[in-house]
One Martini backbone bead per residue (centre of mass of N, CA, C, O) as a GRO file, in nm:
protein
  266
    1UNK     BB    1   0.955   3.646   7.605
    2UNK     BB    2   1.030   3.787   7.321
    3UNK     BB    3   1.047   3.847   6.999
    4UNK     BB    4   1.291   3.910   6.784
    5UNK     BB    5   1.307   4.163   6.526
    6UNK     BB    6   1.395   4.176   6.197
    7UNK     BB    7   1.345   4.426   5.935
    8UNK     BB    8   1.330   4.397   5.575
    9UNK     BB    9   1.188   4.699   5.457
   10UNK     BB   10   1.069   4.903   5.677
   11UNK     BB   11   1.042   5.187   5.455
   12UNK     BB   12   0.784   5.093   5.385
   13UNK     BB   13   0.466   4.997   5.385
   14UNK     BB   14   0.480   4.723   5.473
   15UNK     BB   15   0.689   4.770   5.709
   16UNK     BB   16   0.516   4.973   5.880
   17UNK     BB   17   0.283   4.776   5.908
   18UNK     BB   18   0.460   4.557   6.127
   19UNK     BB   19   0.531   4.726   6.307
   20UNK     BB   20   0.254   4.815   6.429
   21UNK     BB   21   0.150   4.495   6.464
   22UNK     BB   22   0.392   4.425   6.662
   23UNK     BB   23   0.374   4.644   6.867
   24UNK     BB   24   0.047   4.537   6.929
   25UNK     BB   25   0.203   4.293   7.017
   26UNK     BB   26   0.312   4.075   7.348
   27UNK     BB   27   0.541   3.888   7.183
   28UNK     BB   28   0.662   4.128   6.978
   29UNK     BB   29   0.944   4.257   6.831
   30UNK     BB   30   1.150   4.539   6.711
   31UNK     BB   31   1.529   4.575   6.695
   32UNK     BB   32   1.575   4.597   6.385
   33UNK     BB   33   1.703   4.740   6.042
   34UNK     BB   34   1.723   4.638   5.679
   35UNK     BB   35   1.929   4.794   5.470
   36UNK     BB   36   2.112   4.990   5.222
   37UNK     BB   37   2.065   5.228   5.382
   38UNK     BB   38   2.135   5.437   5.685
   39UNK     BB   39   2.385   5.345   5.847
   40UNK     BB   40   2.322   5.432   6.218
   41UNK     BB   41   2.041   5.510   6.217
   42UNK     BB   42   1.723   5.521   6.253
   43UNK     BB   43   1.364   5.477   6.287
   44UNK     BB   44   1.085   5.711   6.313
   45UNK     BB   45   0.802   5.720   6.191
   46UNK     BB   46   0.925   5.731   5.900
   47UNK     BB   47   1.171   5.826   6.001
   48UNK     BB   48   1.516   5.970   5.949
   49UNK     BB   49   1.770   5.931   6.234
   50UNK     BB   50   1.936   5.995   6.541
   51UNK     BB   51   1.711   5.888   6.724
   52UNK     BB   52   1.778   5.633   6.964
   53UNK     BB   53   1.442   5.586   6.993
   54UNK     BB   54   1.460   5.396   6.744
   55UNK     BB   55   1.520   5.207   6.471
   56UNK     BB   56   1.805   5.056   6.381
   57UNK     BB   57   2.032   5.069   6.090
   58UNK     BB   58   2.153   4.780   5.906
   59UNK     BB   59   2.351   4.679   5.620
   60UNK     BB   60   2.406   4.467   5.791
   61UNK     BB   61   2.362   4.186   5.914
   62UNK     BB   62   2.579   4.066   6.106
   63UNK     BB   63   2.597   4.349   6.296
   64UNK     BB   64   2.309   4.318   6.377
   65UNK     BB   65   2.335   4.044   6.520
   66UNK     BB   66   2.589   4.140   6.739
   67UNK     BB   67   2.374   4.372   6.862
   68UNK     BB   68   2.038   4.187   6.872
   69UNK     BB   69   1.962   3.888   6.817
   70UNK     BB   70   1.770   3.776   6.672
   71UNK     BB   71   1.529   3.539   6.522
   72UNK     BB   72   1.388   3.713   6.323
   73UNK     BB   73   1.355   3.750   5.954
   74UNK     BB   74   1.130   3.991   5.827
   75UNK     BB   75   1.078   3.984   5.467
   76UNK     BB   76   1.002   4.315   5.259
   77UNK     BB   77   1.116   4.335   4.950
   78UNK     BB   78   1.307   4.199   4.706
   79UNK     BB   79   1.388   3.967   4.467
   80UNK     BB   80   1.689   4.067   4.493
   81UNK     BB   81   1.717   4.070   4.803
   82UNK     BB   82   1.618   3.799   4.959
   83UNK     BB   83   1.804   3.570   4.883
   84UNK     BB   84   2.066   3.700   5.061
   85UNK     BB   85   1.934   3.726   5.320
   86UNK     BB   86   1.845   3.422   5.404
   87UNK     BB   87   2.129   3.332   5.376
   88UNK     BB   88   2.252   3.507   5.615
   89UNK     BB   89   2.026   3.402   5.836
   90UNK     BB   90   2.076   3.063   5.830
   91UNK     BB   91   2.423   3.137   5.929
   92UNK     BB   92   2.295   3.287   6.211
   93UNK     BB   93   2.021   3.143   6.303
   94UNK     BB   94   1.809   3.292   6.146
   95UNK     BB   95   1.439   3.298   6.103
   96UNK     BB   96   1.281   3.328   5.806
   97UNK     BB   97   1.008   3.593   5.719
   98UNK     BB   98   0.870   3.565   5.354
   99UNK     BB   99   0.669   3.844   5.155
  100UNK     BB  100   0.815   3.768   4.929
  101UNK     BB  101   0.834   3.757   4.574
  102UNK     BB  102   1.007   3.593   4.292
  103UNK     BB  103   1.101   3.357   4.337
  104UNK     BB  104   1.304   3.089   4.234
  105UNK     BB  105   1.304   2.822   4.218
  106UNK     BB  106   1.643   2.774   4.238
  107UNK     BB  107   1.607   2.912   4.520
  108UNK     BB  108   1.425   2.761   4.694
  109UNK     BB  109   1.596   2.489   4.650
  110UNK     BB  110   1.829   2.649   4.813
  111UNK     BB  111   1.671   2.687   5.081
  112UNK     BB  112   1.590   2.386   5.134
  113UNK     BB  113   1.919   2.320   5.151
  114UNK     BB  114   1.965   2.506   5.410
  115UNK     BB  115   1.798   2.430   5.599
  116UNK     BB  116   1.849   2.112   5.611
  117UNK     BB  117   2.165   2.190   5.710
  118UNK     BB  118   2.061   2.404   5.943
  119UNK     BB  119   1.812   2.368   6.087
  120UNK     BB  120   1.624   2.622   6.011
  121UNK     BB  121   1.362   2.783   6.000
  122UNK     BB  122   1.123   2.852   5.750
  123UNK     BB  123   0.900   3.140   5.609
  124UNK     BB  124   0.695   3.131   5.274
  125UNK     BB  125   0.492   3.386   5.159
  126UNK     BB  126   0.250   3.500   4.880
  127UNK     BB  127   0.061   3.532   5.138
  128UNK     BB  128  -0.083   3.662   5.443
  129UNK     BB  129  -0.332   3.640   5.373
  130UNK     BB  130  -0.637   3.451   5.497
  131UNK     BB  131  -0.805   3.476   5.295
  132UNK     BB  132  -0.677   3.411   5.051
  133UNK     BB  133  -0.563   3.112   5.144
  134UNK     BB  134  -0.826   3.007   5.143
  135UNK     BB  135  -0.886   3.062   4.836
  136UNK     BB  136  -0.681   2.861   4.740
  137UNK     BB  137  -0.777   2.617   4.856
  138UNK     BB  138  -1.067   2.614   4.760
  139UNK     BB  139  -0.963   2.583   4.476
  140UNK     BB  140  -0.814   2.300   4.496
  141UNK     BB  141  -1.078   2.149   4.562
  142UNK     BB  142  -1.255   2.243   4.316
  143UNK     BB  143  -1.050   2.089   4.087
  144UNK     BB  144  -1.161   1.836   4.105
  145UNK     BB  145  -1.464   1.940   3.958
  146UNK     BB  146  -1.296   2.203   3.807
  147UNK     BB  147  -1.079   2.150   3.535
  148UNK     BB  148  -1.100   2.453   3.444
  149UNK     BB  149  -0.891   2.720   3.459
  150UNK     BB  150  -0.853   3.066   3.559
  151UNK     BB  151  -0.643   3.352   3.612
  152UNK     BB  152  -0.667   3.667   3.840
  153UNK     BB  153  -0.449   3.906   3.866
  154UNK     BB  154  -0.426   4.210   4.084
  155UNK     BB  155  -0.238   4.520   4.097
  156UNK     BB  156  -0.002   4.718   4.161
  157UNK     BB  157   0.205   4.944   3.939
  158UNK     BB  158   0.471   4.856   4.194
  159UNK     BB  159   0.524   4.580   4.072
  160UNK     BB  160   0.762   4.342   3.972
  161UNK     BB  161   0.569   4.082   3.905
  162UNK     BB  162   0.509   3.831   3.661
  163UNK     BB  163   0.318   3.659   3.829
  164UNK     BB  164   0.242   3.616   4.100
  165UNK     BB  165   0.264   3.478   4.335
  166UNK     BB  166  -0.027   3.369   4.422
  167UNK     BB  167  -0.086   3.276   4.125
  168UNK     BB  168   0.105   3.033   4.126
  169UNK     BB  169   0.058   2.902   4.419
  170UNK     BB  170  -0.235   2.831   4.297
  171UNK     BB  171  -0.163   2.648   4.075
  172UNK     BB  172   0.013   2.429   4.267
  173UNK     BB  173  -0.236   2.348   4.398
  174UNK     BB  174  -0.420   2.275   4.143
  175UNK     BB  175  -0.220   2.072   4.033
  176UNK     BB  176  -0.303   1.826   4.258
  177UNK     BB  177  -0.612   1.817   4.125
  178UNK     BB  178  -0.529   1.829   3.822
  179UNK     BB  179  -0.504   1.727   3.505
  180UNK     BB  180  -0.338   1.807   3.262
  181UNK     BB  181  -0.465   2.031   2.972
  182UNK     BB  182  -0.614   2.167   2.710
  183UNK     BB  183  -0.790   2.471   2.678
  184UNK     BB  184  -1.033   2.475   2.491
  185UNK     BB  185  -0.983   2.513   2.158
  186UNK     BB  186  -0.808   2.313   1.942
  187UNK     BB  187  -0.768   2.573   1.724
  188UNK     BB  188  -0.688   2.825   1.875
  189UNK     BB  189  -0.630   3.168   1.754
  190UNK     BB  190  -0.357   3.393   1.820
  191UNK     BB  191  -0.335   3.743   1.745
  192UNK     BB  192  -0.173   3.887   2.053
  193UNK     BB  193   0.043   3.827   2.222
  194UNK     BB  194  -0.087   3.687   2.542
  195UNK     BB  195  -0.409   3.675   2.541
  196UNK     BB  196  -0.375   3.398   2.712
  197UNK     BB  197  -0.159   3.408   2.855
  198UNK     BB  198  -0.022   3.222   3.053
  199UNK     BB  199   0.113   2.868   3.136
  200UNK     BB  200   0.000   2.586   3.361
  201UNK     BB  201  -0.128   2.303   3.226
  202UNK     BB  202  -0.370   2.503   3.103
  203UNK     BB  203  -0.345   2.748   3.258
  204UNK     BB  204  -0.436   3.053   3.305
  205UNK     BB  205  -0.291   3.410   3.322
  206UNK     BB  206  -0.392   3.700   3.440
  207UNK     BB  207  -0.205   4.027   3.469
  208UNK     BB  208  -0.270   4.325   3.668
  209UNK     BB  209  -0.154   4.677   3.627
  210UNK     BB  210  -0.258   4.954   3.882
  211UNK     BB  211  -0.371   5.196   3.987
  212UNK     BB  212  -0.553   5.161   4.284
  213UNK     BB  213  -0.464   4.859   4.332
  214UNK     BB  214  -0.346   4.571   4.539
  215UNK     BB  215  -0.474   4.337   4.615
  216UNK     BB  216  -0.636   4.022   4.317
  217UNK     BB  217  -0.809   3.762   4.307
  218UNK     BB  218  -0.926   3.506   4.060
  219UNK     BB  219  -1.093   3.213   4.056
  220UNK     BB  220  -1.202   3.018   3.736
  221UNK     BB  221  -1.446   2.732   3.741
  222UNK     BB  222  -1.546   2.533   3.497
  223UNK     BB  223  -1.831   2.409   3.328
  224UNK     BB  224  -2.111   2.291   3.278
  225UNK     BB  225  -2.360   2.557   3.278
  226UNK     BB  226  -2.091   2.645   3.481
  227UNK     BB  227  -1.958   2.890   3.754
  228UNK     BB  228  -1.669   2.948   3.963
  229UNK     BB  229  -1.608   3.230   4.168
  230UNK     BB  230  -1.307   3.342   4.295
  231UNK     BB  231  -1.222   3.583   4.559
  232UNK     BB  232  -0.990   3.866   4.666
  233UNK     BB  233  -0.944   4.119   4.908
  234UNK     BB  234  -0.703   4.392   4.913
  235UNK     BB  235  -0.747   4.731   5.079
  236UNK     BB  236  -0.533   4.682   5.323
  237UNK     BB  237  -0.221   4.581   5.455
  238UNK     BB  238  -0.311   4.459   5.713
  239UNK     BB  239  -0.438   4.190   5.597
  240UNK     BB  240  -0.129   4.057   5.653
  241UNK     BB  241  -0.075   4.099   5.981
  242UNK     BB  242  -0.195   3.805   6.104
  243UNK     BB  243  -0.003   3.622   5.929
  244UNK     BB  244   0.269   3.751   6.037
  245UNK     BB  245   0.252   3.674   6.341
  246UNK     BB  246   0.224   3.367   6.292
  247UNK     BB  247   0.478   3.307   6.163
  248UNK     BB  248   0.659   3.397   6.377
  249UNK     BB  249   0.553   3.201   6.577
  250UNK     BB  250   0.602   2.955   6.465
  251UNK     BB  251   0.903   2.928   6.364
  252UNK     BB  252   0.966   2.893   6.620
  253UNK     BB  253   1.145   2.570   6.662
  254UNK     BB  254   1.209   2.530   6.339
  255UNK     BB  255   1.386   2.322   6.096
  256UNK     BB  256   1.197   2.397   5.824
  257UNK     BB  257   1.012   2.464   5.537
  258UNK     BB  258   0.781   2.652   5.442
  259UNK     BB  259   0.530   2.692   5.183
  260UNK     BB  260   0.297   2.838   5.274
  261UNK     BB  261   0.003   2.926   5.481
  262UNK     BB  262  -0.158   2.672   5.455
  263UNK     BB  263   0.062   2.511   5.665
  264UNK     BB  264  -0.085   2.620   5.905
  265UNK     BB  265  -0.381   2.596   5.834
  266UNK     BB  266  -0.677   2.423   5.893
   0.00000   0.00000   0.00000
């Protein structure tokens, strides 16, 4: 039997393309779309009509679950929306796979706390693809011996957040292995505010937003005498797509919330 799968933000690039990684996977389906319009239409192919061979489209998550019955919900939409998304679908019995950052701390540990009590497992990905998540994993054990960090996180202009969750969650990362300390000059004298970028326990984030790139980050890592810089670069979203094909296969059966796709990764 499928997994059956309900995408909110079906509309968007992200959901276009997991429709199609979905769809080309033989043991998962896509039965419906939560949008804040269009409800009662279809999408097909990227198009919104009334053709009933297309996936129907639902203003309401009750609604749709109670003509579809999805086991998961997977979430690319936005920051604004996706917090009230979960709460509605852990309610409901449904798994959360959420590729949407900027949740708050507050929302996270509400998420946790909703987990825990409905046992509903979800899994919360800053990052779905594979190379990235190596990369974080790469830097945190890096940390260890190359204890001086800054990140460099590059996205496209039309990302809402900063700096991203990949970059957040690679400092999370990062400071499991690494004492706080402030880096640089302790003199150092900043002459135009955010200079030195973000600050997470003297690591320092720098996030980048241009027309034309997609997601990248580096983490370089100081030492005397030498510099290790990891990279990682997503040139198209399909890279996204074998993380979440993982996760939706994961979370069924799941009691716990993830956080982060390197817990699932060996």
């Amino acid at each position: 039997m499928k997994i059956k799968v309900a995408i909110a933000g079906a509309r968007g690039r992200m959901g276009a393309t997991a429709i199609e990684a979905i769809e080309a996977a033989n043991d998962v389906e896509v039965v419906a779309a939560l949008d804040y319009k269009y409800d009662g239409l279809h999408l097909h192919n990227g198009v919104i009509n009334e053709d009933k061979q297309g996936i129907p489209i639902y203003t309401s998550l009750s609604n749709l679950y109670a003509e579809n019955q999805p086991s998961v919900l997977l979430d690319v939409t936005d920051p604004d929306a996706v917090f009230n998304n979960v709460k509605t679908a852990l309610s409901l019995g449904v798994h959360p796979v959420v590729g949407t950052s900027g949740l708050t701390k507050h929302e996270l540990d509400s998420i946790f706390n909703l987990v825990e009590s409905t046992q509903i497992g979800g899994i919360i990905a800053p990052n779905f693809s594979i190379g990235a998540v190596l990369m974080m994993k790469f830097a945190a054990q890096a940390a260890r011996y190359l204890g001086d960090v800054e990140i460099i996180e590059m996205h496209h202009d039309r990302k809402l957040d900063a700096p991203s969750g990949t970059a957040v969650k690679t400092a999370e990362m990062i400071k499991e292995n690494r004492p706080s300390h402030i880096q640089g000059h302790p003199d150092e004298q900043v002459h135009l505010d955010g200079a030195r970028g973000a600050d997470v326990e003297g690591m320092k984030i720098h996030s980048v937003r241009l027309p034309g790139l997609l997601a990248h980050q580096q983490v370089l890592l100081g030492g005397e005498g030498e510099l290790l810089t990891l990279r990682h670069d997503s040139f198209d979203r399909k890279s996204f797509m074998p993380g979440i094909i993982m996760a939706i296969r994961e979370v069924i059966g799941r009691k716990d919330l993830i956080y982060g796709l390197e817990n699932i990764i060996d």
